[in-house]
Legacy VTK file of the C-alpha trace (Angstrom):
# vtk DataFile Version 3.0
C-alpha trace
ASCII
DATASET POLYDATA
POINTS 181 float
81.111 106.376 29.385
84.810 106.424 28.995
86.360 104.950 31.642
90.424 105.765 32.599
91.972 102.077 32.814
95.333 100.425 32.808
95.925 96.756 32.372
99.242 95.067 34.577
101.168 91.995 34.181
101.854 91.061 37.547
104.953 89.256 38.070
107.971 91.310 36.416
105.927 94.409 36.137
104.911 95.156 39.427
106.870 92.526 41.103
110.110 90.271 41.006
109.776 87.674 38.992
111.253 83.869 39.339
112.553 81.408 36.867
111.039 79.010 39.591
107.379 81.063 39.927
106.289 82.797 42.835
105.233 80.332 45.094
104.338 82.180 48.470
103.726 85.171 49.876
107.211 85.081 51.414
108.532 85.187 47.494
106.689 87.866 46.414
108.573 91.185 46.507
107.774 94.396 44.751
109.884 95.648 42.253
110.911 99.483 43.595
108.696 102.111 42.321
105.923 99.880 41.200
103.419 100.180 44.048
104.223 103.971 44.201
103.136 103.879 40.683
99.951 101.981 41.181
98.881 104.530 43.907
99.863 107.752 41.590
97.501 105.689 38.430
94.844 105.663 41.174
95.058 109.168 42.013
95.028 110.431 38.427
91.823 109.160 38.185
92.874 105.297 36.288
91.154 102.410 37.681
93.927 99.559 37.415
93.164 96.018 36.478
95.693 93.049 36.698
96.097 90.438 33.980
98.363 87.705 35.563
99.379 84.397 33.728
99.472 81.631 36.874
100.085 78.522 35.252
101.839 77.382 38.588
98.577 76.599 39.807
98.226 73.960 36.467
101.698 72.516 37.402
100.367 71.920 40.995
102.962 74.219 42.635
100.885 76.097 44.538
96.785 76.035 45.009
94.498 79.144 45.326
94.905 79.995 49.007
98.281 80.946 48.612
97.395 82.431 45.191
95.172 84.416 47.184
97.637 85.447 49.901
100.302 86.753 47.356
97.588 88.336 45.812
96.037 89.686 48.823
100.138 91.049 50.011
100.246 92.848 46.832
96.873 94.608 47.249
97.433 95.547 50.738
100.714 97.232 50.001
98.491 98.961 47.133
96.378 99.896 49.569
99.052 101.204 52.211
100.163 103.286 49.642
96.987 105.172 48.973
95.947 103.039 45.744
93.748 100.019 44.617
93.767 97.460 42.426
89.879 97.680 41.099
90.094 93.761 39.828
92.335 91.055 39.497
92.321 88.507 36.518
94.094 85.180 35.976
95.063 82.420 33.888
95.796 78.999 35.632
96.068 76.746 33.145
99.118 75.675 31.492
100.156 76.293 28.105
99.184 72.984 26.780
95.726 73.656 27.622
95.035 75.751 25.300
92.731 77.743 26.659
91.046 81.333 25.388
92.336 83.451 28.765
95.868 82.703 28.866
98.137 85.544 27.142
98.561 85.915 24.323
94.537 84.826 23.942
92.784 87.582 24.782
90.178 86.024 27.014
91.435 88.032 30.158
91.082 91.257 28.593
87.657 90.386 27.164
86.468 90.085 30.900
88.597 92.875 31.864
86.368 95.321 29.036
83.364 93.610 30.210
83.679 94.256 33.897
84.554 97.793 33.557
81.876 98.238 30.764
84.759 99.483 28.280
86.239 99.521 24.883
89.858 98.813 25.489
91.138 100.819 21.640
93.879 103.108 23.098
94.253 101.631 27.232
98.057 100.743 28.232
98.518 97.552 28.860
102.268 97.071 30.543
103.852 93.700 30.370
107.366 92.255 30.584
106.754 89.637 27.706
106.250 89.225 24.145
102.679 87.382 25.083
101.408 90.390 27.595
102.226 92.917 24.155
100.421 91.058 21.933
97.266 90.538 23.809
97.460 94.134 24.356
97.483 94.605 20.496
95.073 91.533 19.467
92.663 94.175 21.360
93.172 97.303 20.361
94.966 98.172 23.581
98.471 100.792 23.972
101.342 97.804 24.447
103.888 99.250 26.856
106.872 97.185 27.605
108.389 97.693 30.991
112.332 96.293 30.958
112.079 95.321 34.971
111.195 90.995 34.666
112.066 89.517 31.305
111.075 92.704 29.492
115.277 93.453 28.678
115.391 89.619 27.003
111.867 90.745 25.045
112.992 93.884 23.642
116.106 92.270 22.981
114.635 89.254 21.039
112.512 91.752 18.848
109.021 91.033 17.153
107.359 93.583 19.630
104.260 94.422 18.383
105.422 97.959 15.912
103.353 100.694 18.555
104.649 99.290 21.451
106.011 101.964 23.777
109.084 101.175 25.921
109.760 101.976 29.109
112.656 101.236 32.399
110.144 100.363 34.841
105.907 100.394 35.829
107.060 103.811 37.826
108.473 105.397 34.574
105.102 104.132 32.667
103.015 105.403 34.857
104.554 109.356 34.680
104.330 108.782 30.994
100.482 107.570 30.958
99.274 110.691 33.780
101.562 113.216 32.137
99.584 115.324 29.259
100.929 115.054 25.520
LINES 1 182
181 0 1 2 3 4 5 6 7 8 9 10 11 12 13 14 15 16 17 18 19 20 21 22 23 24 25 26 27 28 29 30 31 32 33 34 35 36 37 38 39 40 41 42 43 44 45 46 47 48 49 50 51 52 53 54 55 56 57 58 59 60 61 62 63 64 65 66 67 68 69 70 71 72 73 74 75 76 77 78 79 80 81 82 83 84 85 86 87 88 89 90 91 92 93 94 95 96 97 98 99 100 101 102 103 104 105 106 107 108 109 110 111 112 113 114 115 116 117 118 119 120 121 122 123 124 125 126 127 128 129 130 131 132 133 134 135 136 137 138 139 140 141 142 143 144 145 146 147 148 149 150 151 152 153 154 155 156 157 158 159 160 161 162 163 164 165 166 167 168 169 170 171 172 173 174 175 176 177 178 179 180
């Protein structure tokens, strides 16, 4: 069974990002188009997954309940729209953990194909960095780069992985993924 999917980046995909991280609810804003674009995935038949980086929570600037409420804003807003978000994955460790889920390991993902019973060879996978495209690739996954977040500075810096397909925003992505070649 093949099963339509796209894998998100959260924060500078579908949301502002911060320099600072996204702390509260309060800080979380969505970037304009992006929850349209979640909605029109959803009714085109893709189930969406998010693949979110957190390492805040390592650093000890914010726990899981307010995890949990930013995440929970973002779905409802999803949901107001007429969309879903069909499951939500994250990373809170830090970088010096060194663990298998946090991009650019693939570990997300891996649960992501599990859960959804799925090959990922050929599913977008939009991300703002460098990391988000090369666990897209490390997997067999479509790496879109979206240039809302840091995605300008990535493209800019170079060493995208060669397939990667480029893009202005998740809205622009998403009319690209649901429109027929």
């Amino acid at each position: 069974m093949t099963v339509k999917l796209v894998i998100l980046d959260r924060d500078g995909v579908i949301n502002f990002d911060s320099e600072q991280y996204i702390k509260s609810p309060a800080e979380w804003r969505p970037i304009p188009g992006s929850i349209e674009a979640i909605a029109r995935l959803n009714q085109n038949g893709f189930r969406i997954a998010v693949a979110t980086n957190q390492s805040g929570i390592g650093r000890g600037l914010f726990d899981m309940a307010t995890l949990n409420a930013i995440n929970d804003k973002m779905m409802e807003m999803v949901f107001r729209q007429g969309g879903r978000i069909d499951a939500l994955f994250f990373c809170p460790h830090t970088a010096a953990e060194k663990c298998t889920c946090r991009k650019p390991a693939t570990g997300m993902y891996e649960e992501i194909a599990a859960r959804f019973h799925t090959e990922l060879k050929g599913v977008p996978c939009i991300g703002d960095s460098l990391k988000d495209l090369q666990a897209a690739e490390a997997v067999g996954g479509q790496p879109i780069l979206v240039l809302t977040g840091k995605g300008a500075k990535t493209k800019a810096e170079g060493g995208v992985p060669k397939k990667t397909q480029v893009f202005a925003d998740l809205a622009a992505a998403s009319i690209h993924i649901i429109t027929p070649a």
